[in-house]
C-alpha positions in Angstrom: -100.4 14.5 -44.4 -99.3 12.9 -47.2 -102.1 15.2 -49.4 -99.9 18.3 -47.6 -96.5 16.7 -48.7 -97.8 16.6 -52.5 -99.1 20.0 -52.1 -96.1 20.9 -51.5 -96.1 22.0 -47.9 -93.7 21.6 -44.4 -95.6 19.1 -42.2 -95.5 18.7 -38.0 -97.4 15.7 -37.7 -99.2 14.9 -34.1 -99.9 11.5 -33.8 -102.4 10.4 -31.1 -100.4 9.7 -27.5 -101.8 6.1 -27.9 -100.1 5.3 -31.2 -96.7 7.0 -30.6 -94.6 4.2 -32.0 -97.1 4.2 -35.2 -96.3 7.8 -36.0 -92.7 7.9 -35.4 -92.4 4.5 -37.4 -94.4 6.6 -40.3 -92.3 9.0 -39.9 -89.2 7.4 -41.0 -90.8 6.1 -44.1 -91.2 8.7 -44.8 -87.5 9.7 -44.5 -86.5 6.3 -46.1 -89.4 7.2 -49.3 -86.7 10.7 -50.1 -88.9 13.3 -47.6 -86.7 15.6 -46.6 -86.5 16.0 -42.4 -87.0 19.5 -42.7 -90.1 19.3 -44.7 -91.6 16.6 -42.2 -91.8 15.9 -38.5 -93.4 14.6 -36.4 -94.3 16.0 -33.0 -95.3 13.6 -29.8 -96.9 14.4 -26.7 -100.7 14.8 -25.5 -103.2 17.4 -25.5 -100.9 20.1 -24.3 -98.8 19.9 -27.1 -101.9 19.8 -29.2 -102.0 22.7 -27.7 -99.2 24.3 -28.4 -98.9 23.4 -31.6 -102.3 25.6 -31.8 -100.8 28.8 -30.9 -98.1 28.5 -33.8 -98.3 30.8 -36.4 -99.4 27.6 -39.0 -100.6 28.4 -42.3 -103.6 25.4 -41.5 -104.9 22.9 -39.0 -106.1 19.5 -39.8 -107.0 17.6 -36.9 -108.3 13.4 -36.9 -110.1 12.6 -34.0 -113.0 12.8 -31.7 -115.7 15.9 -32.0 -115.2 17.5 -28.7 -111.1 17.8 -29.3 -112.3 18.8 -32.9 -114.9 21.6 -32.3 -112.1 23.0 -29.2 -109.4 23.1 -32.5 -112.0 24.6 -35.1 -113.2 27.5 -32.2 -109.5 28.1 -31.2 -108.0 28.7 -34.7 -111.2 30.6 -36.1 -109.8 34.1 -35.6 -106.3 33.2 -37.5 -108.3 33.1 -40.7 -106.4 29.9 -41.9 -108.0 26.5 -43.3 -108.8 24.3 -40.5 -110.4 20.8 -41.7 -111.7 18.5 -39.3 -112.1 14.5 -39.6 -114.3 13.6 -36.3 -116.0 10.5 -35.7 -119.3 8.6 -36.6 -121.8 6.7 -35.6 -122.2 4.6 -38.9 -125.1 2.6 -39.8 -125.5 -0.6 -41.4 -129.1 -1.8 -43.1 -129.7 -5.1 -44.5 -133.0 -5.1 -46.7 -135.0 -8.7 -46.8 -134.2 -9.0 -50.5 -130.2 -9.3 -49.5 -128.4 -12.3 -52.1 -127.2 -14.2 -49.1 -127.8 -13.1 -45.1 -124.7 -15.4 -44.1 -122.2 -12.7 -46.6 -124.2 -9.8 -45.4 -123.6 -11.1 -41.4 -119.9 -11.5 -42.5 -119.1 -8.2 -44.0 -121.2 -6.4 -41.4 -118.8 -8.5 -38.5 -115.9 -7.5 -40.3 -117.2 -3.8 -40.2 -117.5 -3.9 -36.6 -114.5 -5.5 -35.2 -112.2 -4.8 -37.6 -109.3 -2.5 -35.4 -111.3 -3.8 -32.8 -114.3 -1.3 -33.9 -111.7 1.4 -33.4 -112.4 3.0 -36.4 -114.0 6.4 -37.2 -116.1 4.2 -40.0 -116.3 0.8 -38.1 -120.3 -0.4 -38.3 -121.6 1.1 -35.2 -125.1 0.1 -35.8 -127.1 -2.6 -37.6 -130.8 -2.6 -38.8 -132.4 -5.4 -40.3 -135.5 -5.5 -42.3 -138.1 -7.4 -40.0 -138.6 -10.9 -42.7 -135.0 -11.7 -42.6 -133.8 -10.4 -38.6 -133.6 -14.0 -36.7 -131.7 -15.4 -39.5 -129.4 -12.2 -39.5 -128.7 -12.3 -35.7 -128.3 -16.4 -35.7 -125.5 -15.9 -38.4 -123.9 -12.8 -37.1 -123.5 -14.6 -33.5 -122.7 -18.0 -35.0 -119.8 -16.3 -36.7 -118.8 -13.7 -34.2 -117.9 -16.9 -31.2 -115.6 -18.6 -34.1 -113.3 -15.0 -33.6 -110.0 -15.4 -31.9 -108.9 -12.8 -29.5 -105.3 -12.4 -28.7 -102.1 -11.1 -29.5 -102.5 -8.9 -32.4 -99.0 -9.9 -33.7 -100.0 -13.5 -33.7 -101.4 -14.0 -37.5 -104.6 -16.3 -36.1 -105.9 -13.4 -33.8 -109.0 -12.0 -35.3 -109.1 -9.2 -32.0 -106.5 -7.6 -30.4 -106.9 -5.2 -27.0 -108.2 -2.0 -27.3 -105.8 1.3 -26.9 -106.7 2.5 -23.5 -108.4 1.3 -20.3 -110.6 3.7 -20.3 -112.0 2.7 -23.2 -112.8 -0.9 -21.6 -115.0 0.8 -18.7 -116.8 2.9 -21.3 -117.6 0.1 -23.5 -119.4 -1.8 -20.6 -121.3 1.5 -19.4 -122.8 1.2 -22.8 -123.7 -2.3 -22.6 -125.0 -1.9 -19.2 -127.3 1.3 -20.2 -128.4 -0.6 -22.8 -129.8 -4.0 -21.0 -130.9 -1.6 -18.0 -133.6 -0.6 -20.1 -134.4 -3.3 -21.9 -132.0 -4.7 -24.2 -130.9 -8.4 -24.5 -127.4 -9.8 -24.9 -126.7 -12.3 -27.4 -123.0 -12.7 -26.7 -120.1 -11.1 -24.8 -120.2 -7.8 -23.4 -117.5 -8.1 -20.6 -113.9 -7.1 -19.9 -111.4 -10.0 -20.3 -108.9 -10.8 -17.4 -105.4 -10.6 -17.7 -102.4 -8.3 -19.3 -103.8 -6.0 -22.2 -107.2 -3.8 -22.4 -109.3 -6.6 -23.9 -113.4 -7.2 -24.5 -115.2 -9.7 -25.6 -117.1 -8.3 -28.6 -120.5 -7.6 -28.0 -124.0 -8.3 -29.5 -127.5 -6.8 -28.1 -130.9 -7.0 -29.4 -133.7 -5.6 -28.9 -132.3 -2.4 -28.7 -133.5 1.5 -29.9 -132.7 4.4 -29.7 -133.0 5.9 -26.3 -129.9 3.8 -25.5 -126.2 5.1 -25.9 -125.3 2.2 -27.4 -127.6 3.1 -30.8 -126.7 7.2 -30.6 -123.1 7.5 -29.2 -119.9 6.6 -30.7 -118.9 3.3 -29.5 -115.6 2.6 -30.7 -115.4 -0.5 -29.7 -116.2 -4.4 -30.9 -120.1 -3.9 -29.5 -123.2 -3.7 -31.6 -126.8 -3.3 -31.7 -128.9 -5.1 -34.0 -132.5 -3.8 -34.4 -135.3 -4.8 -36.5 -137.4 -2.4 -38.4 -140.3 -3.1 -40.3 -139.4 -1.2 -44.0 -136.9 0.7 -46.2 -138.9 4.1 -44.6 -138.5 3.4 -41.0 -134.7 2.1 -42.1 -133.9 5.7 -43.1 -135.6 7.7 -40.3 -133.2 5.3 -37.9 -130.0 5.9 -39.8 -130.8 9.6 -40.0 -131.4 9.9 -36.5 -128.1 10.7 -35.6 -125.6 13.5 -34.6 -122.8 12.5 -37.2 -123.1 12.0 -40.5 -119.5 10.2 -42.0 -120.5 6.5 -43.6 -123.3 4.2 -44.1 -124.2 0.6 -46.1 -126.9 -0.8 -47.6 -127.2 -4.5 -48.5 -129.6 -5.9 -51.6 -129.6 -7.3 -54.5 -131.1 -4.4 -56.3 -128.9 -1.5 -56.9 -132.2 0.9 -57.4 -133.6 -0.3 -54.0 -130.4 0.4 -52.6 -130.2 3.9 -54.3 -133.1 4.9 -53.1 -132.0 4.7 -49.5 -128.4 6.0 -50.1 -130.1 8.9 -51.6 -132.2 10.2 -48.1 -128.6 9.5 -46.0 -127.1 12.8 -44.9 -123.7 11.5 -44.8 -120.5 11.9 -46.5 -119.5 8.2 -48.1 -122.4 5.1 -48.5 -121.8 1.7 -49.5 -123.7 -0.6 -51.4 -123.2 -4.3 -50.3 -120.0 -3.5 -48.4 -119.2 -1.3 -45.5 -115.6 0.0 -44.1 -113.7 0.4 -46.4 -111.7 3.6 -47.9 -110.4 4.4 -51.5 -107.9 6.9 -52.5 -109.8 7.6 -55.5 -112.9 9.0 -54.0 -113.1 12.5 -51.5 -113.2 11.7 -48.0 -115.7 13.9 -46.0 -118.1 14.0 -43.2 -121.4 16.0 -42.2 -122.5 17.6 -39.1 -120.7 16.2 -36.0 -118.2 14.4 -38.3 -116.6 17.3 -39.5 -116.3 19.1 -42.8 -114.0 19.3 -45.5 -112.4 16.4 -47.4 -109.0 14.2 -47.5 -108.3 11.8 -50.3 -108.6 12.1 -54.2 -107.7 15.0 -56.1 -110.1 16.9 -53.5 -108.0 15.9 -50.8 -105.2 17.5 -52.4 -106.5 20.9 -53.3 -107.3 21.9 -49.6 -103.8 22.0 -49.3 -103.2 24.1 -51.5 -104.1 27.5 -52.4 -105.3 29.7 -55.6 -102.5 32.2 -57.2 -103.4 34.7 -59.8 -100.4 36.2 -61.8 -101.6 39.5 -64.5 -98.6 39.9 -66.4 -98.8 42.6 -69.1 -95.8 42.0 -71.7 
């Protein structure tokens, strides 16, 4: 929203019904930054609000959020003949090549992509491949670092993992894991609901894992992973391409053209080279296919909120 505001349009902001507080707290910011009230507000409630704000005779609709609630916006708005631009999730992949500088920096970074908001993150690591000369030392790192994480009260400054947003979310995230060692997978560590007040898990690490289990094709959202070995830079691509959504992926070597080369063949719409999860202002933010379309941030992000005005003016 802030793109719209320097665009120059009136906002009504819908935050999600799980972050309420979060939007209403953004909100007056806002107010505090010099926004005007009537150029901004913000609009709380669940899905039918959503949907009421969708029969409102809006001049565009630009939606955050899961695919499903973001292909119901896109078909419902189509016959207004206004920009609609959709941010919807991913399934983001995360390949470590065998000629990485150091496996313990590249097990770090690749942690932090995964748990970081508690993996609730449209571009949290959501799946890891590692190149099959370097995979036991990869996994021994990655779980030797992930027990040293302290989960607890978010607000306390030595918790690494808060709870996640929902309940919902905790019996999903187990259904997952479950699918996955049903048909063959093996847990390294975690994978359980935590007793007690708040929606906690215990992150979650599983090997020997493909792709006939949710856990490696359907959004997660959620501090679980799958780490699977593949053989070369070839069978690296086919794996990260198999997918429905196309919004982020990493690479990790020490050679920029290896790296390249990969990035290259990866239908998405932001890659990383030895980092992962992160955002910049700077750069257009966009996804493909079953991530949505369209782009927020840099001076792209601004012009879709804005639109083209020809004036003829004969003197």
């Amino acid at each position: 929203f802030i793109p719209a505001l320097i665009g120059g349009n009136t906002v009504f902001y819908k935050p999600s019904e799980y972050a309420t507080l979060t939007g209403l707290h953004i909100q007056n910011l806002l107010y505090k930054a010099g926004i005007p009230e009537d150029c901004f507000q913000t609009v709380i409630g669940n899905g039918v609000v959503g949907e009421l704000l969708l029969q409102l005779p809006l001049d565009g609709y630009y939606f955050t959020g899961s695919y499903r609630t973001g292909k119901y916006i896109a078909e419902k708005v189509a016959g207004k003949m206004v920009p609609c631009q959709l941010e919807l999730g991913g399934k983001d992949p995360l390949y470590v090549m065998d000629d990485v500088d150091s496996i313990d920096k590249a097990a770090a970074d690749a942690l932090e992509g995964v748990v970081y908001n508690n993996g609730q993150s449209c571009c949290a690591v959501e799946r890891i491949y590692v190149h099959e000369k370097i995979y036991d030392a990869f996994v021994n790192s990655y779980v030797a670092q992930c027990e040293k994480l302290v989960i607890g009260n978010p607000m306390e400054k030595a918790t690494d993992i808060g709870p996640l947003s929902r309940k919902e979310q905790q019996d999903f995230l187990t259904a997952q894991v479950d699918n996955a060692v049903q048909q063959g997978a093996t847990i390294k560590l975690g994978g359980k609901k935590i007793a007690g007040k708040g929606y906690y898990f215990e992150p979650a690490i599983l090997t020997n894992v493909n792709h006939t289990m949710a856990l490696m094709t359907e959004e997660s959202f959620g501090p679980i992973i799958g780490i699977q070995k593949v053989k070369d830079d070839a069978e690296a691509i086919q794996l990260m391409q198999d997918t429905a959504y196309g919004l982020t992926a990493a690479v990790y070597s020490k050679s920029f053209e290896r790296a390249e080369q990969v990035m290259q063949q990866i239908d998405t719409g932001s890659v990383y080279w030895n980092c992962c999860d992160r955002v910049s202002a700077a750069l257009p933010w966009s996804g493909r296919k079953h991530s949505g379309f369209g782009a927020t941030l840099s001076y792209q992000g601004i012009r879709v909120f804005v639109q083209p005005k020809a004036y003829h003016i004969r003197g």
